[in-house]
N, C-alpha and C positions, 0 to 999 in steps of 0.2 A: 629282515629283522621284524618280529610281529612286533606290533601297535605299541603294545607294554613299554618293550625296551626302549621306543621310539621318543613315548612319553616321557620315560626313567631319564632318558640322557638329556631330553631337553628342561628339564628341572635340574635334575645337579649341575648343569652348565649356570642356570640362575643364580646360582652363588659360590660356585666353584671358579677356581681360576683355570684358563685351559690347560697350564701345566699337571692338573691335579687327573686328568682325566687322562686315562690310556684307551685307547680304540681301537687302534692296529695291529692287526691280526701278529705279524713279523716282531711288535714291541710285546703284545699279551704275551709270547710264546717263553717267554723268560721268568714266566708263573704258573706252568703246565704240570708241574710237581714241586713237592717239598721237597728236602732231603732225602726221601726216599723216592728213588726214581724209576722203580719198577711201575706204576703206576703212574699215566699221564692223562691229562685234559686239560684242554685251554681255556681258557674263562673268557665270555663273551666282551665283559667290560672289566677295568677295575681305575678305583680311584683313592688317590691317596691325598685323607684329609690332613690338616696341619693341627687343629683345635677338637674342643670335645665338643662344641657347640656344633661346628661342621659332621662330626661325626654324629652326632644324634639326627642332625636335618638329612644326610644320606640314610640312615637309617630308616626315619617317617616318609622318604620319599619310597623307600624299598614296601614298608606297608600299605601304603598308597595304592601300589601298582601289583600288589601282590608277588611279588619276586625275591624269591631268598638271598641271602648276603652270607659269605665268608670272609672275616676277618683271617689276615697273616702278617707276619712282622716281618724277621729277614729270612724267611722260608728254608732255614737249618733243621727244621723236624723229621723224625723218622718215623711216622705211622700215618702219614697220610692226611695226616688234620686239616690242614689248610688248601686240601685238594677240592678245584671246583670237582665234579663229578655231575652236575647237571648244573642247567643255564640260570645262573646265579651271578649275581655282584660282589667282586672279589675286593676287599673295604683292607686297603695296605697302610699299615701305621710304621712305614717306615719314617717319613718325616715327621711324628711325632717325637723328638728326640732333646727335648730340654729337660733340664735338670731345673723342676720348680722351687726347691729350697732345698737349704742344706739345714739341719737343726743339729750341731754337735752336740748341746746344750742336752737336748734330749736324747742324742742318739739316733738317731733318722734323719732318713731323704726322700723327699715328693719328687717323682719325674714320670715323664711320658710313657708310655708305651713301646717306642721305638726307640728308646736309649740303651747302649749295646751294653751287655753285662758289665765288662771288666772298666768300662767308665763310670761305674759307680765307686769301685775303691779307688779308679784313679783321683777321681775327683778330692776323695778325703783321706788319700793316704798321707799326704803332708801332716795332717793333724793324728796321727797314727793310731787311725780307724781304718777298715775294712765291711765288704758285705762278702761274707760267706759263700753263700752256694755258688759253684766254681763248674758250670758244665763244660765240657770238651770244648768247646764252641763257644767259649764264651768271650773271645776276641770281636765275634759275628753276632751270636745271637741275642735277640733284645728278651729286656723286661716281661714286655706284653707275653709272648712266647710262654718266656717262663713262669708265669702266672698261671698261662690257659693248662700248659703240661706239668704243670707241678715239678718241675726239673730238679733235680740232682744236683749229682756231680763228686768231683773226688774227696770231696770233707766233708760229704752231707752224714759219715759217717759219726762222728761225734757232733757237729753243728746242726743237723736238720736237711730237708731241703726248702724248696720254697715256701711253703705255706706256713714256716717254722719263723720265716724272718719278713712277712710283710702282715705289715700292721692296719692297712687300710685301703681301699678301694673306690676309686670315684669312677663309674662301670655307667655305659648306655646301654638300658635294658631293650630287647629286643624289642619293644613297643616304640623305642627312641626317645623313653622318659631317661633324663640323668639321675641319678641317685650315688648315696652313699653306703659301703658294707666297711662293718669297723671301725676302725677309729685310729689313735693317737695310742693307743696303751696295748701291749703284749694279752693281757687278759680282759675282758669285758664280760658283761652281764647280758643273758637274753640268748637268742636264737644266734650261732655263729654264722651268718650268711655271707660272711668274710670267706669263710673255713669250704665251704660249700660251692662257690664258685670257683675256688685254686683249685685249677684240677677240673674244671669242666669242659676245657677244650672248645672253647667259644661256642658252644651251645647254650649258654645260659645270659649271655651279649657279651659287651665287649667293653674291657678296660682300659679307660683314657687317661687315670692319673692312679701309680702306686705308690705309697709311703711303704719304706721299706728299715728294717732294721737295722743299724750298725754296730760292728763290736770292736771293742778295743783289741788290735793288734796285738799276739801273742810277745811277753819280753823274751823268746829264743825259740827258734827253731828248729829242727835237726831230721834229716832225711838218710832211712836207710836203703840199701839197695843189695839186698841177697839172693843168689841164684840159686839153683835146683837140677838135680838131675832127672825128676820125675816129681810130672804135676802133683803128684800126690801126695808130696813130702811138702807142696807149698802151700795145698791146700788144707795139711795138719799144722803146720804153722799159724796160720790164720786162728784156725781154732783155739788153740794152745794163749798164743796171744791174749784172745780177748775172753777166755774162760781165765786169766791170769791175773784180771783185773788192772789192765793198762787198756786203757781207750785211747787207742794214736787218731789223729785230726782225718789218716787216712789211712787206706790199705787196698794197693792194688797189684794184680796179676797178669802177667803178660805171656802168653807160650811161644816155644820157638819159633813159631813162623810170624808171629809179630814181631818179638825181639828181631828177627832177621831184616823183614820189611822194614823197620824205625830206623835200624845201622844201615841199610843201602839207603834211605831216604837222604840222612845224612853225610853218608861216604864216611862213616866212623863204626869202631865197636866198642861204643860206649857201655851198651849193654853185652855181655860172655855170648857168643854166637852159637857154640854149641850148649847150654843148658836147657833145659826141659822146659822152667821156668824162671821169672823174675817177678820177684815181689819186692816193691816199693813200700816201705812205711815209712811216714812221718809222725812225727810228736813234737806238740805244742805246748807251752805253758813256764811256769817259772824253768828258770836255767837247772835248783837244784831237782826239780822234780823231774825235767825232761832226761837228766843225766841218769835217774834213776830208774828211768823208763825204756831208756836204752840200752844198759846192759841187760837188764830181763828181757827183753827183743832180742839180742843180741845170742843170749844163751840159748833162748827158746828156738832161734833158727837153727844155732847148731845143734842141738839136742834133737833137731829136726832132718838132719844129713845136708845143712846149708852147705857148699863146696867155699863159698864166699862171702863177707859183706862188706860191705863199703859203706863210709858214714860221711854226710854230705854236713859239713854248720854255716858256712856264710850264706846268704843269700842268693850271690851266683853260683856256688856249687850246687845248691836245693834247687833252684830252676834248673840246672844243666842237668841234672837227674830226671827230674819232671817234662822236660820236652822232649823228650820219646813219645811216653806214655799224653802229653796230649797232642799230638800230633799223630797217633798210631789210625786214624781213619786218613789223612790222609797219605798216610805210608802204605797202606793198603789199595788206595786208588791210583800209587803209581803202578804196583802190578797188576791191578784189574780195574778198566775203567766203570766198571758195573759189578755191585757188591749189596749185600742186602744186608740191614741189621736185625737182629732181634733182640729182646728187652727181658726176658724170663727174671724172675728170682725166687733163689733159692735159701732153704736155710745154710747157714756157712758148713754146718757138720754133714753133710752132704754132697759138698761140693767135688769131693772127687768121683763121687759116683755119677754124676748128673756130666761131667765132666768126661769121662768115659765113657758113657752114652751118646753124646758128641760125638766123640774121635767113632765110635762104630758107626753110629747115622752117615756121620761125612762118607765112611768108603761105603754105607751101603747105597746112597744114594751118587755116589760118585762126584762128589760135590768138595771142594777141599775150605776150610771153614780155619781163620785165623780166630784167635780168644783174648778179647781183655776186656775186664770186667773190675766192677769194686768190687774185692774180695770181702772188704769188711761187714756190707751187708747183704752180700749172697748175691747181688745185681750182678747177670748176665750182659755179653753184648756180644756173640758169636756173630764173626762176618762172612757170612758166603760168600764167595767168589763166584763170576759164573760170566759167561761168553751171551750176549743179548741176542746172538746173534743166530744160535742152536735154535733150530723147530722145537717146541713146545719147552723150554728153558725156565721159563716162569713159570708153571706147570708146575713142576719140579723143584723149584727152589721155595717155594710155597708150601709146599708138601710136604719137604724137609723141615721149614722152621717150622712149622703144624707141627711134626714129631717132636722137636723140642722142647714147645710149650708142652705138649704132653706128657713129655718126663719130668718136666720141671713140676707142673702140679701133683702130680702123681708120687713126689716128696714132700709135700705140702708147701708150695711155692704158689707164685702167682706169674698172670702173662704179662705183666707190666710192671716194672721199676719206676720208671721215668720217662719215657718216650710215648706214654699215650696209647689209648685202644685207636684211636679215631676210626679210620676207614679200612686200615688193615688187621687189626683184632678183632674188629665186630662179631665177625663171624665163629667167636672163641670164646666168647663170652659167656654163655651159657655152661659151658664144663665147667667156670671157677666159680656162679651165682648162681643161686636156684629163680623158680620163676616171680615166686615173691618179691625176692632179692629185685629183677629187676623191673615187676611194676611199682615197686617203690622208688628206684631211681628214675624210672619213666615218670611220674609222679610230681617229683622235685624239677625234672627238665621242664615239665606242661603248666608247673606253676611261673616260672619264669618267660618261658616261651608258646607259648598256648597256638600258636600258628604256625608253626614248627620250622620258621622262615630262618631263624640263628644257624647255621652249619649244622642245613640238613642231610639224614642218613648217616652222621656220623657216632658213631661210638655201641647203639645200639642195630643188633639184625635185622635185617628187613628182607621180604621175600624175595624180594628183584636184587637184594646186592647178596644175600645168603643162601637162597631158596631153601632145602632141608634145615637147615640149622636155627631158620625162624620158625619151624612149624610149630613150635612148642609153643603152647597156651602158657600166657602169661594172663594169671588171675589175680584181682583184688577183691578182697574177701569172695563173697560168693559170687562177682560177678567176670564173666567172663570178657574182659575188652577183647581178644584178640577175632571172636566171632559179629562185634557188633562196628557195620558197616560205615556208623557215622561219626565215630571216636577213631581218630589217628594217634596208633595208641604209641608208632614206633615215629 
């Protein structure tokens, strides 16, 4: 171990407790990837602090010694963010997990970092609030997470997603000063550096206290569940729907080999086995309006060749509906223990086309690809299947989602929904931004990070993890950073 790290561990032992520190090769290994597992490396150390005081002194200890640091929460990500990739301090807020206040009064809640999604409405669903953004994983994944990835999920469709319902931030800047972005109110005056960090993928430091929004729980629910003989009748659905002027809370789609996969997951056929597709919608809001929003759903399926629907109103029914569709990534790892996501979005009137481009890529690449996605707002999530085990496999399955993204922009979509560029889009970044585009977001990172020690190499190209796809001069006005040897411009 050179000197650095030698020094590194003997100062965070100074004020660490030894449970906070991980060393061993056999225990680091259980942080060698995020959710996406096609990509691994083990991180030399990693320590999980309890406080933000602890975390800013790991932090000054990392400057110190010059050694970069990766923040992760419960490492459910799928782009790679929270991957060490070089010999870095891997900084885990999973024990950050208190709930600092609850303000019904105002409507929000201060907590940690590592407090897992779905225990924030647990916490105030007695007083009949909720927090909204609802990702797949949100049984697992924490706060912090969803902060750095700006996360989604199945109602981000008329609610937002992250950056829609947190109000403030108490963030260690990669220097290990604490500070505050935001505030207490939905809107504020001045530079949004709130707005700025959601979404930066712990390159801009690391959030140890989030005040988050809450909303009053809808008075009635109602969950439909219509199938399809052909994607394409469900993807003029969608359209129809929200060109109708009904905004449902959500709107998703599932094709036959998910729906297959979800019914063997649970030895039922809850969802029709043989139809093309299933589309889920829900709608929220008063009772009279929801009823009225459900026959026009209702017609628009059929006017659409629905073969069926079904309408879910208690609360067990609306979840029995719904746990398919959030459990469909793990229904897809009981038939392949190795699977890849991608993240594309598209516009919704589009979706059958980009969608058939899919089903072609799959047999051209020989790759067989299950589909669910929010339809509502065009969010992609094709899963490749694929054997880890095949000579050059990765190769391949690489290759393939590379063609995806590139259908999907090439409808005017983007490579990212909600899962992040981190380390596995870097290199794709440049077809959706011009170079401008991204010395100005190089820019905003080096103002926060000037050392580039925050989760480096992640989100922008670099020559060693991109080679061709860095070569492009990125210029600020007239100057060229990418030729001048003492500016680290990526």
């Amino acid at each position: 171990m050179q000197r650095n790290w030698i020094d590194l561990e003997r100062d965070l032992r100074s004020f660490l407790p030894g449970k906070s520190l991980v060393c061993k090769r056999q225990e680091l290994l259980v942080y060698d990837c995020d959710g996406l597992t096609i990509d691994r490396n083990c991180p030399p150390l990693a320590v999980l602090p309890e406080t933000t005081e602890q975390v800013s002194k790991i932090v000054n200890c990392c400057n110190k010694h010059e050694i970069p640091f990766v923040a992760r929460g419960s490492g459910t990500g799928l782009s790679g963010g929270a991957l060490v990739e070089q010999d870095a301090l891997l900084l885990v807020t999973s024990r950050m997990r208190q709930i600092l206040e609850v303000d019904l009064a105002n409507q929000r809640v201060v907590v940690q970092p590592g407090v897992i999604n779905s225990w924030v409405t647990r916490a105030v669903v007695g007083e009949g609030f909720y927090y909204a953004p609802d990702p797949s994983s949100q049984i697992i994944c924490t706060i912090g997470g969803n902060v750095a990835e700006n996360s989604g999920g199945v109602h981000c469709l008329k609610y937002g997603v992250t950056s829609n319902h947190v109000l403030g931030l108490q963030v260690v800047l990669p220097n290990g000063e604490i500070t505050n972005l935001g505030g207490g109110l939905v809107e504020h005056s001045g530079l949004d550096l709130r707005g700025a960090f959601i979404g930066s993928e712990g390159t801009l430091g690391i959030a140890t206290a989030v005040t988050l929004r809450l909303l009053r729980a809808p008075e009635h629910v109602s969950v439909l569940l219509a199938d399809f003989l052909a994607m394409e009748s469900a993807g003029e659905a969608v359209s129809r729907i929200t060109s109708s002027g009904v905004l449902p809370a959500g709107m998703e789609i599932m094709d036959n080999f998910m729906i297959n996969a979800v019914n063997d997951l649970f030895g039922t056929n809850e969802y029709p086995p043989d139809a093309a597709a299933v589309l889920l919608v829900e709608l929220d809001g008063q009772a009279a309006e929801v009823e009225a929003c459900v026959e026009k759903v209702i017609q628009i399926a059929r006017e659409c060749d629905s073969r069926s629907i079904r309408r879910a109103e208690n609360e067990r029914e609306c979840a029995r509906l719904w746990k398919g569709r959030k459990s469909a990534f793990a229904a897809v790892g009981k038939i392949s223990s190795t699977y890849y996501v991608q993240d594309s979005v598209v516009p919704r009137s589009t979706l059958p086309k980009v969608l058939s481009a899919i089903e072609r890529l799959s047999r051209k690449h020989d790759l067989p690809i299950a589909n669910v996605f929010h339809a509502g707002d065009g969010n992609l999530h094709p899963l490749i299947l694929y054997n880890s085990d095949v000579p050059g496999i990765h190769e391949r399955v690489k290759g393939l989602a590379a063609e995806i993204l590139r259908e999907s922009l090439n409808v005017g979509g983007s490579i990212t929904g909600e899962h992040g560029v981190g380390s596995d889009k870097r290199c794709y970044l440049d077809w959706m931004f011009s170079s401008n585009d991204l010395a100005t977001m190089i820019l905003l990172r080096n103002a926060f990070n000037p050392n580039g020690l925050a989760n480096p190499g992640k989100i922008f190209p670099t020559p060693k993890s991109c080679g061709e796809f860095s070569q492009r001069k990125i210029k600020l006005n007239d100057y060229d950073l990418s030729n001048d040897s003492n500016i680290d411009v990526f």
